[in-house]
LOMAR-89231 format. One record per residue (C-alpha): chain; residue number from 1; x negated, y, z; residue in three letters. Coordinates in pm, 1 decimal, m for minus. Layout:
BEGIN
["A", NUM, [X, Y, Z], "Ala"],
...
This chain:
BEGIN
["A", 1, [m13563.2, 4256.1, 15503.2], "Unk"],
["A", 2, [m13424.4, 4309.4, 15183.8], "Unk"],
["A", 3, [m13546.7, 4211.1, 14801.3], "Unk"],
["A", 4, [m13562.4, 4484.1, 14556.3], "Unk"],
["A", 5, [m13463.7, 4429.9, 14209.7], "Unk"],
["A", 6, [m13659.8, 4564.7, 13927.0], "Unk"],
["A", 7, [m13531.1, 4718.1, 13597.5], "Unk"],
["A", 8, [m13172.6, 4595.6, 13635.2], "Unk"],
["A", 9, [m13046.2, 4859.1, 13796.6], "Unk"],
["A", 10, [m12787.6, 5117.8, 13553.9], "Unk"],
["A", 11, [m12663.0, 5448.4, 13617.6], "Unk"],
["A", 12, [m12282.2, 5508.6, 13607.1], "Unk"],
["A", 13, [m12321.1, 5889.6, 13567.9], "Unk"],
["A", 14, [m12276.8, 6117.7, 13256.2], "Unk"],
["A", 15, [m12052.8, 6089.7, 12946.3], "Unk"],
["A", 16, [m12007.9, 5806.6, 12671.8], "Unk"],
["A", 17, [m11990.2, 5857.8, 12351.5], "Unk"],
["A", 18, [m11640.5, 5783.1, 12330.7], "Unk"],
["A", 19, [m11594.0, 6061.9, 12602.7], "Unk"],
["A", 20, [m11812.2, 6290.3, 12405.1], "Unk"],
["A", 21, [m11594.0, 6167.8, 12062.8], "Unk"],
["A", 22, [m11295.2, 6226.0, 12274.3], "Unk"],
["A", 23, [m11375.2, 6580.7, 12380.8], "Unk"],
["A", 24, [m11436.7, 6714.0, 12026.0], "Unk"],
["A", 25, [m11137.9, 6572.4, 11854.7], "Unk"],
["A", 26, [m10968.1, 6786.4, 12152.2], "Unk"],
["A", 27, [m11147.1, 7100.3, 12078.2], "Unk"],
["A", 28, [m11098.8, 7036.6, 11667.2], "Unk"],
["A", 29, [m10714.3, 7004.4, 11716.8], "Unk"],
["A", 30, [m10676.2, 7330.6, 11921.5], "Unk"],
["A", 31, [m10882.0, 7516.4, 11683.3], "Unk"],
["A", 32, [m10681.3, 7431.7, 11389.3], "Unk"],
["A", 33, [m10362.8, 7504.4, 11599.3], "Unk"],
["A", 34, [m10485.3, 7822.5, 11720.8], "Unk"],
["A", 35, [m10658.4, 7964.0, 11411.5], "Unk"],
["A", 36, [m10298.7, 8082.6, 11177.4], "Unk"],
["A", 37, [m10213.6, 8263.0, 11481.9], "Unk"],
["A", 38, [m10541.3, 8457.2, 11469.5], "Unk"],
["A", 39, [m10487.6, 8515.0, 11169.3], "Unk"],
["A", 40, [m10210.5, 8649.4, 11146.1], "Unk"],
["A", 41, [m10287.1, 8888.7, 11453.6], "Unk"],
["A", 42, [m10558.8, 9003.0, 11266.9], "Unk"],
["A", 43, [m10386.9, 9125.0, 10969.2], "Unk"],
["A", 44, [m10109.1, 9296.4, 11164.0], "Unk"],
["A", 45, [m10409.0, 9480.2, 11309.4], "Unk"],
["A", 46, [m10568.3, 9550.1, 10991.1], "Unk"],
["A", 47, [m10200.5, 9672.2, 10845.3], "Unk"],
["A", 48, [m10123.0, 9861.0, 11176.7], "Unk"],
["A", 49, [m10483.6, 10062.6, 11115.1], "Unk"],
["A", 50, [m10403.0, 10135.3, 10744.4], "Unk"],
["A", 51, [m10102.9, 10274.7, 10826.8], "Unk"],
["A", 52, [m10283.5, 10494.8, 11109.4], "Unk"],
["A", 53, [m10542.5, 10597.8, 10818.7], "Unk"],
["A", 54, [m10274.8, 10700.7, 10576.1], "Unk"],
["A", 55, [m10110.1, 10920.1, 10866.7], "Unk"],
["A", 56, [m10395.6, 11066.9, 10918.2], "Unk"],
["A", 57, [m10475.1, 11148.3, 10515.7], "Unk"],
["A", 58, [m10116.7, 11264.4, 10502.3], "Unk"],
["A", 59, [m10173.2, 11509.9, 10849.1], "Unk"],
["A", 60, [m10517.1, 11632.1, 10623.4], "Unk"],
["A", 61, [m10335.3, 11673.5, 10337.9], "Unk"],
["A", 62, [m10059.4, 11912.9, 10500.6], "Unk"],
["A", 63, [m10320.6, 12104.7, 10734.6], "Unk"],
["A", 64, [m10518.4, 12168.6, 10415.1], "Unk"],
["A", 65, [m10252.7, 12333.7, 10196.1], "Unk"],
["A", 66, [m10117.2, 12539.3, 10425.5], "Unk"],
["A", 67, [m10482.0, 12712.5, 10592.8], "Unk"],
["A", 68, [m10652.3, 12645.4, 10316.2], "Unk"],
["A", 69, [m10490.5, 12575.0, 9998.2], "Unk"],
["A", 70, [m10272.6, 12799.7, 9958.3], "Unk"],
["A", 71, [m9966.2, 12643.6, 9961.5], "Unk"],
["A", 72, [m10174.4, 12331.3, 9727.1], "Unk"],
["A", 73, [m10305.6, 11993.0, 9761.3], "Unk"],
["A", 74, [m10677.2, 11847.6, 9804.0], "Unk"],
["A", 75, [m10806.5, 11709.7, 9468.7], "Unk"],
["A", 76, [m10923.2, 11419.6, 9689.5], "Unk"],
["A", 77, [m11096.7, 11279.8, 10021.3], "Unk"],
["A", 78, [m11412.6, 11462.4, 9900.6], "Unk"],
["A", 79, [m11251.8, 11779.4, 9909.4], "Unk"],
["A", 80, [m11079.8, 11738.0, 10241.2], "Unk"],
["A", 81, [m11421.2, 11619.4, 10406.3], "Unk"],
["A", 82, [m11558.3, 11931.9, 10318.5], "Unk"],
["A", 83, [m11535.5, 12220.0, 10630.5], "Unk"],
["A", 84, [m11356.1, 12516.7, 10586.4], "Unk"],
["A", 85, [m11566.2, 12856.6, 10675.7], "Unk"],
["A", 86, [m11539.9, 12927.6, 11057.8], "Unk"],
["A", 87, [m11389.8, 12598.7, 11156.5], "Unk"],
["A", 88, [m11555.3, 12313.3, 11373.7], "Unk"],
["A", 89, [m11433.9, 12036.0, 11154.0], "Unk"],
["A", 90, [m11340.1, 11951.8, 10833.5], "Unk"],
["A", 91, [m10995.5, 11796.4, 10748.1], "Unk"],
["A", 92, [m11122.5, 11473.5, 10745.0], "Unk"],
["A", 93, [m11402.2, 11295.1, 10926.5], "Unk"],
["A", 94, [m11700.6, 11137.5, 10678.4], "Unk"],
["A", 95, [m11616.3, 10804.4, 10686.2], "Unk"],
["A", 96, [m11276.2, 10871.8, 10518.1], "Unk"],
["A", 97, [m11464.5, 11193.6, 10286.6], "Unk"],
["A", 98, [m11765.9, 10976.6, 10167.3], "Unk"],
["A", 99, [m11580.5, 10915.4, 9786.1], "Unk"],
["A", 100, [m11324.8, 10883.8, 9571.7], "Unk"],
["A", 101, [m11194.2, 10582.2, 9752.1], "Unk"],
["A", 102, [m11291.9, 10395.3, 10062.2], "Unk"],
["A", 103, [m11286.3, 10093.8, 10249.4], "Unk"],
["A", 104, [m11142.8, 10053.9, 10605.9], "Unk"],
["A", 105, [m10997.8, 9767.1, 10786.5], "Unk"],
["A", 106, [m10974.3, 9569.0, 10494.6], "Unk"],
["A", 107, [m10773.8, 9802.8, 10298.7], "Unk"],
["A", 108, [m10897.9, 10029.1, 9971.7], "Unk"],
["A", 109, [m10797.7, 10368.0, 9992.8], "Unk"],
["A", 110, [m10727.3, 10594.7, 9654.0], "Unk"],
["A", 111, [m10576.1, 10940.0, 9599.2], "Unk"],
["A", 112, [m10468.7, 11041.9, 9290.4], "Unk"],
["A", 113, [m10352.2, 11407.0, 9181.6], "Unk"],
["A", 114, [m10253.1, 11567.6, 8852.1], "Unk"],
["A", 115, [m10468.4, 11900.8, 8879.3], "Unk"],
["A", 116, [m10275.2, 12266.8, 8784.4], "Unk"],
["A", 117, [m10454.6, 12481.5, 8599.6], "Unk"],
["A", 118, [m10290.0, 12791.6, 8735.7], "Unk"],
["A", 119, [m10411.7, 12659.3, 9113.0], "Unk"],
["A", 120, [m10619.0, 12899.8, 9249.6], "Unk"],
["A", 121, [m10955.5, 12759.6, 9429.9], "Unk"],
["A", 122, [m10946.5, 12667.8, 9776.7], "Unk"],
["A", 123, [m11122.8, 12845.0, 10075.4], "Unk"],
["A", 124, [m11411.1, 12478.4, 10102.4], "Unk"],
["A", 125, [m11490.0, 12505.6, 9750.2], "Unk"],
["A", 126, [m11222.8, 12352.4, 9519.2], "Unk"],
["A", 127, [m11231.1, 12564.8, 9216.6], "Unk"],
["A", 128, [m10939.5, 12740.4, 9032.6], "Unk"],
["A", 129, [m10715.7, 12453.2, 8868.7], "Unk"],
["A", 130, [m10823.2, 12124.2, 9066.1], "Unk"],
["A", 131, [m10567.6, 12180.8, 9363.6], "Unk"],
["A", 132, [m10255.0, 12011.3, 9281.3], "Unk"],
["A", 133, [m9866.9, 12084.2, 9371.2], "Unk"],
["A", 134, [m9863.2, 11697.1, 9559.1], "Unk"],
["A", 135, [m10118.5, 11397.0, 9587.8], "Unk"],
["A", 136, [m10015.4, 10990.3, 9594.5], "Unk"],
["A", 137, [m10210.6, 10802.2, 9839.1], "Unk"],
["A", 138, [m10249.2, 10422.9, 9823.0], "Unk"],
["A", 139, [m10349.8, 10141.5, 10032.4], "Unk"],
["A", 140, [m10423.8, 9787.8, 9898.8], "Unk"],
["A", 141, [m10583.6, 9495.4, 10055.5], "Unk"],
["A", 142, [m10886.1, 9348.0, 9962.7], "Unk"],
["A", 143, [m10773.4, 9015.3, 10046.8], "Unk"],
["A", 144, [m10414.5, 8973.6, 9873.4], "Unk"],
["A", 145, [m10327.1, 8626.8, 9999.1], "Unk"],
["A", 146, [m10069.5, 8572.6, 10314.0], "Unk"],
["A", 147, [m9868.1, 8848.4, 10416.2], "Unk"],
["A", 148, [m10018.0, 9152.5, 10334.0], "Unk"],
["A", 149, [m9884.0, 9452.7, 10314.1], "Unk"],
["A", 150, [m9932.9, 9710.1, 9991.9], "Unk"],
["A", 151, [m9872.2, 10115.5, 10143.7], "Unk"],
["A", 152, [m9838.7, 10434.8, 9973.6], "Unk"],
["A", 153, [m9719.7, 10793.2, 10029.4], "Unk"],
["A", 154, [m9704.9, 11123.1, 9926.1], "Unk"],
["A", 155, [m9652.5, 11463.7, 9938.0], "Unk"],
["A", 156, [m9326.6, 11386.1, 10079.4], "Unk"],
["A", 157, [m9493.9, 11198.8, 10402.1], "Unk"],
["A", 158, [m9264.6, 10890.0, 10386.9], "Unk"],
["A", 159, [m9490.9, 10548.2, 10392.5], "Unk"],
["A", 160, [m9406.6, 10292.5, 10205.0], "Unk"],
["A", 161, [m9447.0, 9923.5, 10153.0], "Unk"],
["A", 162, [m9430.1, 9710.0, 9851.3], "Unk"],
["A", 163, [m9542.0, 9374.4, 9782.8], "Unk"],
["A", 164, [m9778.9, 9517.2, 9468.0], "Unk"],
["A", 165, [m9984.3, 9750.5, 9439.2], "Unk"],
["A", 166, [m9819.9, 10124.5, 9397.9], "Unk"],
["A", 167, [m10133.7, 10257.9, 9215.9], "Unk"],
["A", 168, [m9951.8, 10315.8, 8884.8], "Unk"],
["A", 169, [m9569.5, 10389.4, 9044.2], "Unk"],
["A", 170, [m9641.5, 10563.3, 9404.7], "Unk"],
["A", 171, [m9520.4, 10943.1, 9249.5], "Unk"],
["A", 172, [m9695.3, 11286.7, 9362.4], "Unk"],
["A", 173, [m9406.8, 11348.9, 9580.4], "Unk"],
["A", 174, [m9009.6, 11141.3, 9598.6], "Unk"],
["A", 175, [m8951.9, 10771.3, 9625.5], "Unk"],
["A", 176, [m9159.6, 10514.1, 9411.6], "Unk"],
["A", 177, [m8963.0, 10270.6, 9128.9], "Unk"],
["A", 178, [m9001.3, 10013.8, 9394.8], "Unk"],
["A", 179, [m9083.5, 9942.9, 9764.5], "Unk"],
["A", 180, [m8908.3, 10036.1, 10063.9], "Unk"],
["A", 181, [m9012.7, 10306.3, 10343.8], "Unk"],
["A", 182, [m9178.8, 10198.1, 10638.9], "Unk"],
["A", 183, [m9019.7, 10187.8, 10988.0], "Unk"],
């Protein structure tokens, strides 16, 4: 027969602290390896989506002088959000329409236009002298540290990139003082 022992026994299983200590100096060190590159992925995104949205204002901006424009430029988002009669859509969808700048993928959007006051009003409401013979659309982020990218076009079509804003230099149509076009 054998003797049992009482209250001496000890388990071997589960983790020590110094396994457990072990573990999350692991998981801290990939992290902090691992989070620059995110980082930068991310704002490549974010850039590679503002350039999308300026296409896209640019595309509006063409399909609205010539069906319904008259040969003239959108005041602004606002206008081009508005639907022409007898069409399905307007130029531009509501979240890029909503005001006179927006917000998308961590960029703020603006349109500025010098208004002619021999333009003739547009077919979705913009009255006589608003329209405007070209438009300057720029992109800035909202977070300006690392490697972000500042865009602008025009009339013209070209993007461009600039480490500054273009707000006061991105013309209603040709090449800004500075930047260079985007490839």
């Amino acid at each position: 027969m054998r003797a049992m022992r009482f209250g001496s026994e000890r388990s071997e299983a589960g983790f020590t602290l110094i396994d457990l200590l072990f573990v999350i100096a692991v998981i801290g060190l990939l992290s902090t390896l691992a989070i620059p590159g995110l980082m930068r992925a991310r704002g490549a995104a974010q850039t590679a989506s503002a350039v999308g949205t300026v296409k896209v204002v640019n595309s509006a901006q063409l399909s609205f002088a010539i069906t319904c424009g008259l040969g003239f430029y959108a005041p602004g988002f606002q206008t081009l959000g508005v639907r022409p009669p007898a069409s399905a859509d307007a130029f531009l969808p509501p979240e890029l329409s909503s005001g006179p700048t927006f917000i998308k993928s961590g960029y703020q959007f603006s349109m500025g236009v010098i208004p002619l006051g021999g333009a003739p009003g547009s077919c979705n409401g913009a009255g006589p002298g608003q329209m405007s013979s070209g438009y300057a659309i720029v992109a800035d982020p909202l977070d300006t540290g690392g490697k972000w990218k500042f865009l602008g076009s025009n009339a013209d079509g070209t993007l461009w990139q600039h480490g500054a804003t273009f707000a006061s230099i991105m013309p209603q149509t040709g090449a800004p003082a500075s930047g260079e076009p985007l490839k």
